[in-house]
Structures are given as C-alpha cells and as structure tokens.
N, C-alpha and C positions, 0 to 999 in steps of 0.2 A: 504494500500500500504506500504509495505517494502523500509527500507532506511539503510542506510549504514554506517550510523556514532557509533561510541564507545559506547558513552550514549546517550539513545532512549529517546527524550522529552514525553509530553504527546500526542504529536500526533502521535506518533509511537508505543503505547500501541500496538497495536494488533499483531506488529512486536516482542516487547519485551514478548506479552505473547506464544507467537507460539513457540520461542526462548527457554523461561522457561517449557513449557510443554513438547519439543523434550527432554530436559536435562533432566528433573526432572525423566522424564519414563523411559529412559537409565537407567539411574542410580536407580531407583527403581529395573528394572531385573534384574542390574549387581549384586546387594544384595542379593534378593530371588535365584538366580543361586550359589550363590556363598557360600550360606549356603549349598549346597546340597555338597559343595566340604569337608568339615568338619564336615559333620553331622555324619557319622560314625568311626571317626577317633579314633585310639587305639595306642596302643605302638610299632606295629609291623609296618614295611613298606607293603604301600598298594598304587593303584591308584583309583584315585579319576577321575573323569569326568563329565562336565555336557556342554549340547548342548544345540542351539539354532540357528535357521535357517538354519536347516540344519547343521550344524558345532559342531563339538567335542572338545572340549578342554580337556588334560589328564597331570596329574600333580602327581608322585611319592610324597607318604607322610607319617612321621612315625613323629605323634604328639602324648600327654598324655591326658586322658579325664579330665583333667585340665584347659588343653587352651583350649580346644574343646569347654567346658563349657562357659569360657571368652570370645569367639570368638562372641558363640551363642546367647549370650548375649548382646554383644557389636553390633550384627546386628542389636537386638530387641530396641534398645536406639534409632538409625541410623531411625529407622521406626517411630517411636515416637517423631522425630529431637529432642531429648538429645544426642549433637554431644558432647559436652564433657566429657560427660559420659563416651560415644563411646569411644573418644580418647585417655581416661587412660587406658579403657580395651586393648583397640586395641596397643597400645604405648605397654604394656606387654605383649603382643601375641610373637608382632612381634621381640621383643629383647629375645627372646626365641627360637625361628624359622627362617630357610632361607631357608626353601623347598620348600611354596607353596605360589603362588602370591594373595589368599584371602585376608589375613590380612590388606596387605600392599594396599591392591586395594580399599578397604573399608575406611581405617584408612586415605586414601589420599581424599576419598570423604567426611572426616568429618572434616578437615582442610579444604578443599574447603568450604565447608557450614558456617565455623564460618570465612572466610576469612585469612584464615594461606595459600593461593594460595603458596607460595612461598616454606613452609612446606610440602603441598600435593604434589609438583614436585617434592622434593626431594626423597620422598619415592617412588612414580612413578617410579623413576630413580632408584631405589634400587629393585624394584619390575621386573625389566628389566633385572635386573643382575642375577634374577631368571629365566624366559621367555622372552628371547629378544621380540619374535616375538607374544606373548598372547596379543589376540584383544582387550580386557578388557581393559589393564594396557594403551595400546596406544592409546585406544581412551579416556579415561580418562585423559592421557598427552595431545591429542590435545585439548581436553576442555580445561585444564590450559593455555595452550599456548594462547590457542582462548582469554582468560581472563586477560592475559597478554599483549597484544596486539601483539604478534608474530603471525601475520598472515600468513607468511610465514613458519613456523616451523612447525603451526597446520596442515596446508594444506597437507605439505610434510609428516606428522603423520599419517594423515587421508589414504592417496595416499597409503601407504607402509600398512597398514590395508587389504584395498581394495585389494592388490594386492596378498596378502600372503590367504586373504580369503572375495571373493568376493561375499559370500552370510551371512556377516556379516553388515544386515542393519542396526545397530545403525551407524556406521561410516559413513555411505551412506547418511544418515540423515542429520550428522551433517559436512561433509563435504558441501551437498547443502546450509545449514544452513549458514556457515562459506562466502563460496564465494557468496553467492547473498545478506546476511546483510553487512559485513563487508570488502568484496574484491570487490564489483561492478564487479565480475566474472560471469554473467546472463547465460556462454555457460557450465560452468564447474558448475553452481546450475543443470539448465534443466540436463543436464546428468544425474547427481545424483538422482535428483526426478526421473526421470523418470526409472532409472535402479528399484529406492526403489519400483516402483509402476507399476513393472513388476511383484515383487513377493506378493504387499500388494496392491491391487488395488483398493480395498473399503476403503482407510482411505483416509479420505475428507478431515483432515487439507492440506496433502500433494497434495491431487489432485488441490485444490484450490491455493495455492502457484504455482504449476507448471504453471497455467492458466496464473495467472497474470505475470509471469516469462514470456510467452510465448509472450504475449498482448507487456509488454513492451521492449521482443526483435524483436517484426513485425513478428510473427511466425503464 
C-alpha cells in the first residue's frame, strides 16, 4: 500500500521502489532517444527527430563531430552511472551549443543523480529557453520539482505536458505517481493510470497501483 509522505520508511519500500522504477525507465528512454538526436550531426544545419508514442519531436541543429563525439560519450558514462564523468562532458557540450535540448536534458539528469537537484533545474530552465514546450525537458523539470517538494509546480508541469501532447506516457506516469504518493490526489492518480493503461494495458506495475487506487477510493 502506497503512502504519501516525502521520505518513505521501511514500510513503504514497495511505494519507494514503484517510485524509483517509473523514474529510472523514463529516464533511461529519455537517453537512448536522445542519442539518436546527435548521432548524425555534422557542420551543416540539419533536423534531427526522434519519436515515441506516437509523438515527434524535431529540433534544427548545426553541431561539429566534436561535440557529437562528447555528447556520445557522455550518454555512454550516464549508462554506466559515471555521472560525473557525464557532467564534464556534458558541462562542455553545452557551453558550446544552444540549439538542441539533448545536452542540457541529459547533463540535468546527471546533476539529479549525484544530487546537484538545484543545478539540474537550472539547466532545465535553460533547456526551455531552447523548446519551451519539449516533453522531455518538462517532464524532467517536474521530477525536480517533484524532488523538491513543489508539488504544486510539478503537477502544473506534468498538466501542461499532457496537454501540448497527450500520448506522451512518461508524464502520464509520473503525474499518477506524483498525486496518489505525494498529493493524496487518489481522482487525479486513477485518471492518469488509467489514460496510461488505455495505451499500455499489459504493464502490471501500473495495473496493480490503479486496483489498489480504486479499493481505496470505494470504486
């Protein structure tokens, strides 16, 4: 059973691992996607694109196979959790470049991981000044939020996601995630599961959350 406080004792293991599994897999695709936006990059302006669930994201870019190299690199550390490896690479990408929200999207999940939370928002926020509206970059900022204890900020991150691209299930995820641990919002989790598990109906973590979501709203 799912509880809603900040820090999850040991009775809430199952809470905190559901928690850490939704995040950890986000953000593993946000990586593996996010190399395919830099994999071919050259000197000339080009776009780059890569999809998922249905969804396109296209991003003009005219980088040097330099940074390409450091980029590629700095994913492969990211996979390995050598975040601060990561984060010299990436720290040089991105003071090089302000065309494409890769970098900066990566470089803010490896400040998350070593706990620089404060550092990953801020290049979030720089990564926005690229793509206001790239689902990536915002769902990544509500996780910070989420981490920060802005429950409200996340929430409204997660909403405005949803809204701009409503077959982008990681935010669908962690919006459920967000109000049924942390908001005691049990009508705004169910929604959410249950939109994610319109399009993923065979994942059982999620089905099982919705159940007991459902039990303890008399549903």
């Amino acid at each position: 059973m799912r509880s809603n406080v900040n820090q999850p004792d040991s009775a809430m293991m199952f809470s905190e691992n559901a928690d850490n599994l939704a995040t950890v897999s986000c953000k593993r695709m946000f990586i593996l996607l996010l190399v395919l936006m830099l994999a071919a990059c050259g000197t000339t302006s080009k776009v780059a694109t890569f999809d998922t669930d249905d969804i396109v994201i296209s991003e003009e870019f005219g980088i040097d196979t330099y940074l390409s190299d450091k980029f590629k690199q700095a994913v492969i550390h990211i996979n390995n959790k050598k975040y601060d490896d990561a984060i010299e690479l990436l720290v040089e990408v991105t003071s090089q470049t302000d065309k494409h929200s890769a970098p900066y999207i990566n470089l803010a999940i490896a400040y998350s991981e070593t706990g620089k939370i404060k550092d990953a928002e801020t290049i979030l926020l720089k990564a926005l000044t690229i793509n206001p509206l790239h689902p990536v970059t915002n769902n990544e900022l509500g996780l910070v939020y989420r981490k920060t204890g802005q429950f409200a900020k996340a929430k409204t991150t997660y909403e405005q996601v949803i809204k701009n691209y409503p077959q982008f299930l990681p935010a669908r995820k962690n919006l459920g995630i967000l109000c049924d641990l942390f908001m005691s919002d049990l009508n705004c989790a169910i929604e959410q599961y249950e939109a994610y598990l319109n399009v993923r109906p065979d994942e059982k973590e999620v089905s099982i959350w919705l159940a007991d979501l459902k039990k303890r709203a008399g549903q």
